[in-house]
N, C-alpha and C positions, 0 to 999 in steps of 0.2 A: 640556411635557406630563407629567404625572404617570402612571406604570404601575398601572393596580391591576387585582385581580379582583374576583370575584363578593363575595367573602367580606369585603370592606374598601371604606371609604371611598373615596370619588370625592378625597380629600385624601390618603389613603395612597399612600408610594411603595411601589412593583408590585416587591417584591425576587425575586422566581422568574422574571424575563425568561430566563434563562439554563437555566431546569429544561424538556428533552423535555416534552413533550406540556401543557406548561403555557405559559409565556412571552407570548408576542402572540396566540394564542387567546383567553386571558381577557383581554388589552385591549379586543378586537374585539366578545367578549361583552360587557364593561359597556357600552361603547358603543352597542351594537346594540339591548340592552336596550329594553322597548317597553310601558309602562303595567303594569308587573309581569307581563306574560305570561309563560311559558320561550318561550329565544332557542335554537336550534339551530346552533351555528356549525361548520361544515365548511373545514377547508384544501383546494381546488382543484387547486392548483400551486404549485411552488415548496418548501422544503425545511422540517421540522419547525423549532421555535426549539430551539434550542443545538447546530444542525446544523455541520457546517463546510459552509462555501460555498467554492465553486471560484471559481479567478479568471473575472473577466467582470460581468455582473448577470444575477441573478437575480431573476424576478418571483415574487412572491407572493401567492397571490389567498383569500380568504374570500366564503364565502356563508354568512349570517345568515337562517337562515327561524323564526317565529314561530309560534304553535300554529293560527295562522289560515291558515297555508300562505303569508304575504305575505313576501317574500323580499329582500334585498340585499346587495349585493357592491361590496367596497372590495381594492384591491393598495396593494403598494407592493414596493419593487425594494431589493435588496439588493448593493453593490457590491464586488468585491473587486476591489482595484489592484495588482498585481505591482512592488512599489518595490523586492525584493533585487535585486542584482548576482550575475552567477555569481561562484563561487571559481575560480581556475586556477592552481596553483602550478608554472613551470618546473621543468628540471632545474639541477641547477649549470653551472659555465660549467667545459667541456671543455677540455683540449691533449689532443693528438695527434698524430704525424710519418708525417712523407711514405710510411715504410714502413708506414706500418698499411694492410692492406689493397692493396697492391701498392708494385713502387719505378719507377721512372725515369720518372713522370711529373709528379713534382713538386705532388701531391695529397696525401690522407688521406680514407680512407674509415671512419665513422663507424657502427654501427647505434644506435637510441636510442628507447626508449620515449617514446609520445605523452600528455604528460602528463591527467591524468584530468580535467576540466573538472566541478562540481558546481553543480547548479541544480535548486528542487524543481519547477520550470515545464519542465523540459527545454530544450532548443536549435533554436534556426533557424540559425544558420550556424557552422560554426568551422573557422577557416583559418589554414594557417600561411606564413610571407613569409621570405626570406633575404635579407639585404643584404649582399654579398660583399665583399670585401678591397678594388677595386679600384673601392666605391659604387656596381655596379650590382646591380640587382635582378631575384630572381625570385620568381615567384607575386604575390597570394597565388592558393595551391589550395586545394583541401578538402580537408579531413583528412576519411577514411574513419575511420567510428567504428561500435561497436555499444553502447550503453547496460551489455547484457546481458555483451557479451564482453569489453571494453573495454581488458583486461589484456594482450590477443595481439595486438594495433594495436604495429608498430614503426616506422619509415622507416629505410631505409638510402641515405646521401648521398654523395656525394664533394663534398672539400672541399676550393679552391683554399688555397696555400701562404699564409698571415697569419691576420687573425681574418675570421670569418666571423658576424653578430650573424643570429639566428632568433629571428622573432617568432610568437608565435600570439596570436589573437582568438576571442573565444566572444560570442553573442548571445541571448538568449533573443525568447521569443517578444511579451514586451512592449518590446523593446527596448533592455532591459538591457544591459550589454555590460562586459567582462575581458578585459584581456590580461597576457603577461608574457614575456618574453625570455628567451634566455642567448645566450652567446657560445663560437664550434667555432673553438680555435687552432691552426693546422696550422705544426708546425716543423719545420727541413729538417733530417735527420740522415742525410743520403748523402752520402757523400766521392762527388767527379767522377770521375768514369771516361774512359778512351780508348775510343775506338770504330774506330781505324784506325792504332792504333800500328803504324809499319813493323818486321818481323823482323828482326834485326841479321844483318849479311855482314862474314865474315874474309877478310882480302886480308894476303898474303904483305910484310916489309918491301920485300925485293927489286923486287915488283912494281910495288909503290906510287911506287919510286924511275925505276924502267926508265922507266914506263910513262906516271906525273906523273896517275893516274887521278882524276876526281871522282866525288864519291856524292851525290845526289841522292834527295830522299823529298819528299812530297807530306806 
């Protein structure tokens, strides 16, 4: 189909599709056009031409009335398809030792910024998953997020002693979907300790000899 207005051939292509308050207006008026009469075209609904349209469809409706007051009406729908993906970039992959964040239990605790997830559609779900040292799993949870505040979101974890791999997912609302990983290594840097080392006892040579004593400790 060829674009044109008022002012050019039914052969002309219609280059002002893209100019407000002109674009599919004057198609609708040559169209509508009615034995040389004037055509009155009004947009109903739906959004001016060189509008941006939001994802989803939108309808767009014209009514054509003519100096005789004889009237008609043609739509037609306009689609926007959400095909980006979010972005999510992880943090880098962490070490850490068993002292951080307390000792003798053989962990490491972690605090760490929730990386910022971008999408101009926004989100329907984003969640983060741990798959520990030892292959088994927790979550996923929801990360609690605010769009607005998004900078003050931290989690703080404890982390069994190896590598610890953290996943997050993000979703938009068409179904898009991102993720991305790092990895939380916890290395053991505590010398063992005693916990019931016996007090040492001084015994005389003499007595030891007299007496033929033993010493005994748990």
């Amino acid at each position: 189909m060829a674009w044109v207005s008022t002012s050019n051939s039914a052969r002309s292509t219609f280059t002002e599709w893209n100019t407000p308050g002109l674009g599919y207006y004057e198609v609708i008026r040559y169209f509508a056009f009615n034995s040389g009469a004037s055509v009155d075209v009004v947009q109903t609904s739906g959004l001016a031409s060189g509008s941006t349209f939001p994802v989803g469809t939108t309808v767009n409706t014209f009514v054509a009335t003519n100096a005789a007051g004889n009237s008609s009406s043609c739509s037609f729908t306009v689609t926007v398809q959400d095909n980006s993906s979010p972005t999510l970039l992880c943090l880098s992959d962490t070490t850490i030792a068993t002292t951080d964040g307390g000792t003798g239990d053989c962990e490491g605790i972690l605090t760490f910024d929730v990386p910022i997830p971008v999408d101009a559609c926004g989100f329907t779900t984003y969640t983060i998953r741990y798959i520990n040292p030892d292959g088994t799993e927790d979550g996923p949870f929801n990360v609690e997020y605010s769009l607005k505040n998004f900078s003050d979101t931290s989690i703080t974890r404890s982390f069994d002693l190896g590598v610890t791999t953290v996943e997050l997912a993000v979703e938009d609302p068409s179904g898009n979907s991102a993720s991305c990983s790092f990895t939380v290594t916890v290395e053991d840097n505590e010398d063992p300790t005693f916990v019931n080392c016996p007090s040492g006892e001084t015994f005389m040579k003499q007595d030891l000899e007299r007496m033929m004593m033993s010493f005994h400790w748990d």
